[in-house]
C-alpha positions as CSV (number, residue, x, y, z in Angstrom):
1,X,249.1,131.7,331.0
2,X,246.7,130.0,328.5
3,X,247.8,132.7,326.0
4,X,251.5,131.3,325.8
5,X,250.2,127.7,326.1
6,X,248.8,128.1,322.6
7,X,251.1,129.9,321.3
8,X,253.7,127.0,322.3
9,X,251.0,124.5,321.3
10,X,251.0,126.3,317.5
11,X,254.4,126.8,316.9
12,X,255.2,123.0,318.2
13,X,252.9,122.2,315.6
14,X,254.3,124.3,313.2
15,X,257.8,122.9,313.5
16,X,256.2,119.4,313.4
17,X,254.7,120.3,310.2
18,X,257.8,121.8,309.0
19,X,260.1,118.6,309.9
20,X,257.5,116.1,308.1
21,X,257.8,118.9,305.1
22,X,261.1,118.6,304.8
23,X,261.3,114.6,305.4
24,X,259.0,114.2,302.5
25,X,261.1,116.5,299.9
26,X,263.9,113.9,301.2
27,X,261.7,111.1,300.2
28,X,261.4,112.3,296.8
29,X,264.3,112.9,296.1
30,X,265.4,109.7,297.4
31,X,262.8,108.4,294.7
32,X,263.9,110.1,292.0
33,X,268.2,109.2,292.9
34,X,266.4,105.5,292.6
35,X,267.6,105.3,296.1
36,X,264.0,103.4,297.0
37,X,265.0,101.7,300.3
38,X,265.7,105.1,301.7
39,X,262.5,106.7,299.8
40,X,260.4,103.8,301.9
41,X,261.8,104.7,305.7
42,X,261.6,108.7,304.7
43,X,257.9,108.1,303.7
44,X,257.5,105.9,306.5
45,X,259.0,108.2,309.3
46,X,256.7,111.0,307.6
47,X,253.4,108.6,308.5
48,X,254.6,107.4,311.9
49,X,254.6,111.3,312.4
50,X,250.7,110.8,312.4
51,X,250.8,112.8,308.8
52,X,248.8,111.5,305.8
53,X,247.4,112.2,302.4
54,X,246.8,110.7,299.1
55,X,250.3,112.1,298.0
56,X,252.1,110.3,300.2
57,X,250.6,107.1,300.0
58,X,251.1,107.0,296.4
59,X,254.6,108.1,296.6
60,X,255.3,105.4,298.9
61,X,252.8,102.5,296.7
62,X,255.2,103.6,293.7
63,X,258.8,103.2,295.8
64,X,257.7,100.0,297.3
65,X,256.6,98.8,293.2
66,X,260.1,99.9,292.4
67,X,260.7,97.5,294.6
68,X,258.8,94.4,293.0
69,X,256.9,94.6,296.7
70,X,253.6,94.2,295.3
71,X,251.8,93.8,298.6
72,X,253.2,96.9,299.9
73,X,252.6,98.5,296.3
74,X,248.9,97.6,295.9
75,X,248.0,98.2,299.7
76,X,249.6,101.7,299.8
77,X,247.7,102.8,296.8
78,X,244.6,101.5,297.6
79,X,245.1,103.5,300.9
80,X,245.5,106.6,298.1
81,X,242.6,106.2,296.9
82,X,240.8,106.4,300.2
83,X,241.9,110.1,300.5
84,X,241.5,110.6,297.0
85,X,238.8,108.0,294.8
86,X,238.9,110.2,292.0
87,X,242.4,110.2,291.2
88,X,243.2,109.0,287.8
89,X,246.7,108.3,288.7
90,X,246.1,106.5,291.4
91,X,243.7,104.3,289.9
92,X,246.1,103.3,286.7
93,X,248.9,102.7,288.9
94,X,246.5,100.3,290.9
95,X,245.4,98.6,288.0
96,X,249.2,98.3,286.6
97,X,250.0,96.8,290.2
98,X,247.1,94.3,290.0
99,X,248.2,93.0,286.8
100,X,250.9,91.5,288.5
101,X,249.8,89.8,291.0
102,X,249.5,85.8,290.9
103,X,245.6,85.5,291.7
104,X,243.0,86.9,288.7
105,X,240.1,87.3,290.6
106,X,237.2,88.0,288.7
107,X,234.8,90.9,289.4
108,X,231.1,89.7,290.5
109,X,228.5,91.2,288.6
110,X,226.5,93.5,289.8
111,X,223.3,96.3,288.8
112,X,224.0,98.6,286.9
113,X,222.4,101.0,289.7
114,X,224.3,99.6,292.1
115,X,227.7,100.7,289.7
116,X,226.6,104.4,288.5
117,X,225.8,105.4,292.0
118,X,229.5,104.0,293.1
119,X,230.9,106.0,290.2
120,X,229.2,109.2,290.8
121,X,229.9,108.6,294.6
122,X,233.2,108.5,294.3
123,X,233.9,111.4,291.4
124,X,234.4,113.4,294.7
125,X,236.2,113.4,297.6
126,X,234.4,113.5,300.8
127,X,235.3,117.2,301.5
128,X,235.0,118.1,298.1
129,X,231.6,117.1,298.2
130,X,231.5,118.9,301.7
131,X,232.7,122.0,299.3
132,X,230.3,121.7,296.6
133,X,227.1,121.6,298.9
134,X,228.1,124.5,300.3
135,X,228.6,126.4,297.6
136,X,225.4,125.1,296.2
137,X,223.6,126.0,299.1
138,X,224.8,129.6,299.1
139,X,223.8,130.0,295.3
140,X,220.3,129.2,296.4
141,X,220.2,132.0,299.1
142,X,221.4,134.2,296.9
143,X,219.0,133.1,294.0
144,X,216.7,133.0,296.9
145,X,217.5,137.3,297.7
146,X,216.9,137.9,293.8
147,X,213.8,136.6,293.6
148,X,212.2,138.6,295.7
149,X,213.6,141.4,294.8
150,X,213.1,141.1,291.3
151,X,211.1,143.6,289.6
152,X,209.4,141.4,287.1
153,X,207.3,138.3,287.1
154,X,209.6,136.9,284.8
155,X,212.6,138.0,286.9
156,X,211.3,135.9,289.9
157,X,210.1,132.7,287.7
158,X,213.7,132.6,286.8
159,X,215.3,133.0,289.6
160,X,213.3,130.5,291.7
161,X,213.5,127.9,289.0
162,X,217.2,128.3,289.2
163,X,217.2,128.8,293.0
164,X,215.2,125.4,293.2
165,X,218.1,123.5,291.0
166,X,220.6,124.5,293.1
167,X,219.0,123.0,296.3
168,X,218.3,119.8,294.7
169,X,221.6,119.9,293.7
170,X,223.1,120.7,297.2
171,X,220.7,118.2,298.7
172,X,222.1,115.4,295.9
173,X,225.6,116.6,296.6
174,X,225.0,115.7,300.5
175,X,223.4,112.6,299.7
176,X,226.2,111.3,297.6
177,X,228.9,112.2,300.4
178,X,227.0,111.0,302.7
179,X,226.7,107.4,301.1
180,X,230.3,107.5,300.0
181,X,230.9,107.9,303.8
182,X,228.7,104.8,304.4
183,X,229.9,102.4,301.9
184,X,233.4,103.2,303.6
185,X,232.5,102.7,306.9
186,X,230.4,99.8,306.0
187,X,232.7,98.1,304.2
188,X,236.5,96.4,305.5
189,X,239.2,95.6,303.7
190,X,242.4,94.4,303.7
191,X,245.3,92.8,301.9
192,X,246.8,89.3,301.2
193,X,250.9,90.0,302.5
194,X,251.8,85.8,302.2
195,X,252.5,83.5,299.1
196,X,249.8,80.2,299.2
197,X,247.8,81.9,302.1
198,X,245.3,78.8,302.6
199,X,241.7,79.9,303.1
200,X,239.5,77.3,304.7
201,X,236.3,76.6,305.3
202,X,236.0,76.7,308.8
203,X,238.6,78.5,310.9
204,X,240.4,75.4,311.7
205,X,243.8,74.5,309.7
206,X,242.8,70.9,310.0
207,X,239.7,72.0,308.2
208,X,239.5,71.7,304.3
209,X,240.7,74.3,301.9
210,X,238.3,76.3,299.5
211,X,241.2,78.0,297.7
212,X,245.1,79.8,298.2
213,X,245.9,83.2,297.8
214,X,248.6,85.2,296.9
215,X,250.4,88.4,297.8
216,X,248.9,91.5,296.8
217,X,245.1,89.8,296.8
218,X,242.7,92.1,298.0
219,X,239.7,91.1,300.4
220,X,236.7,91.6,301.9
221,X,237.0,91.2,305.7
222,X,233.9,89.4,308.1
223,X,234.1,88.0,311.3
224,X,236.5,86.5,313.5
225,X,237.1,83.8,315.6
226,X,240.8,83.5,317.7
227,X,244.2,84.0,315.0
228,X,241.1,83.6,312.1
229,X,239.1,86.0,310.2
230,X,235.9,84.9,307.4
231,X,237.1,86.6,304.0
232,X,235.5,86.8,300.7
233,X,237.0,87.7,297.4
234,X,235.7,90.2,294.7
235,X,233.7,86.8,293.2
236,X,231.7,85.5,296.1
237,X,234.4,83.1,297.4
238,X,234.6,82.7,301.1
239,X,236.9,81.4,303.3
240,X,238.9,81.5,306.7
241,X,242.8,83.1,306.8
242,X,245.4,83.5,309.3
243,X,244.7,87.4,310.8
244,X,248.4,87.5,310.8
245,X,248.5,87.3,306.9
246,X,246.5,90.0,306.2
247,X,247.1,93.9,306.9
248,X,243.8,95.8,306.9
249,X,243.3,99.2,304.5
């Protein structure tokens, strides 16, 4: 009986898979009729399915910027980039996006440490860094297997040198997608969906205002206290917004 339940089980979830297919085709060809409202609630329908990837969040970031929604626009692709960091396309269309928007926030400065390791961290994705440890890691067993069985002296000097390389390699590997992992989990997000979004300096709307933001804004999220959550911007400013305003990444 368990037999037939997963073979029901696998084709339900092959005809799932199939349906959310074929809505996404829909979607973009929706997007290339310019027929963008319709692009949006195909996309849409394909993530309330429970399906995502980097694919479709950028389709969807670049039919809601056909649609001057920049909130939408800059939120979807940033949630792109989660699923893929080292997409190039991603990242222009971002920037493109950010151009636009009514608050220029500058960037804080920070080590230049701190910056390389972020860049090589996030040359990868998570499982591709997954991948390449693996494959790392079986080039030292084999290098491993040839050393001692090489003949020569100079036979096995080269083959554990090389066998050694690889496992720093696969350990560095692990170590990079492991921090990449951290700084994700460690870090929250969100974006600014209102015009003149008021952020105070205690969570109190009779309290006084630091600052405003603006659609599209992207944040740093802290704690919370009742409708209020502590925020910071990508230049140190803090402040307290309406949870309502914002829509976490």
């Amino acid at each position: 009986m368990k037999f037939y339940s997963y073979i029901l089980f696998f084709l339900l979830t092959s005809l799932g898979f199939s349906q959310a297919e074929e809505t996404f085709d829909k979607a973009n060809t929706a997007y290339a009729d310019d027929q963008f409202d319709q692009a949006i609630q195909l996309y849409n329908s394909v993530l309330d399915e429970g399906l995502v990837s980097a694919e479709l969040y950028f389709n969807l970031g670049n039919a809601y910027f056909k649609q001057n929604d920049l909130a939408n626009a800059i939120f979807h692709y940033e949630k792109a980039l989660q699923y893929n960091p080292a997409d190039q396309d991603i990242k222009e269309n971002l920037e493109i996006a950010n151009t636009q928007t009514i608050d220029k926030v500058k960037e804080a400065p920070e080590s230049n440490l701190k910056s390389v390791m972020y860049t090589i961290t996030h040359a990868l994705k998570l499982d591709s860094w997954a991948l390449v440890s693996i494959i790392l890691s079986i080039s030292f067993g084999a290098l491993m297997i040839f050393y001692f069985r090489s003949p020569s002296a100079k036979g096995k000097r080269r083959n554990f040198s090389f066998a050694i390389l690889f496992l720093v390699l696969a350990i560095a590997s692990v170590l990079f997608g492991r921090f990449q992992n951290q700084l994700q989990e460690s870090q929250s997000f969100a974006i600014v969906f209102e015009n003149q979004l008021p952020a105070f300096v205690e969570p109190n709307p009779r309290s006084d205002i630091n600052f405003e933001l603006n659609k599209g804004t992207k944040v740093s999220l802290g704690s919370t206290f009742r409708d209020y959550i502590r925020i910071e911007l990508s230049d140190g400013s803090k402040g307290w917004v309406k949870i309502s305003a914002i829509k976490k990444l």
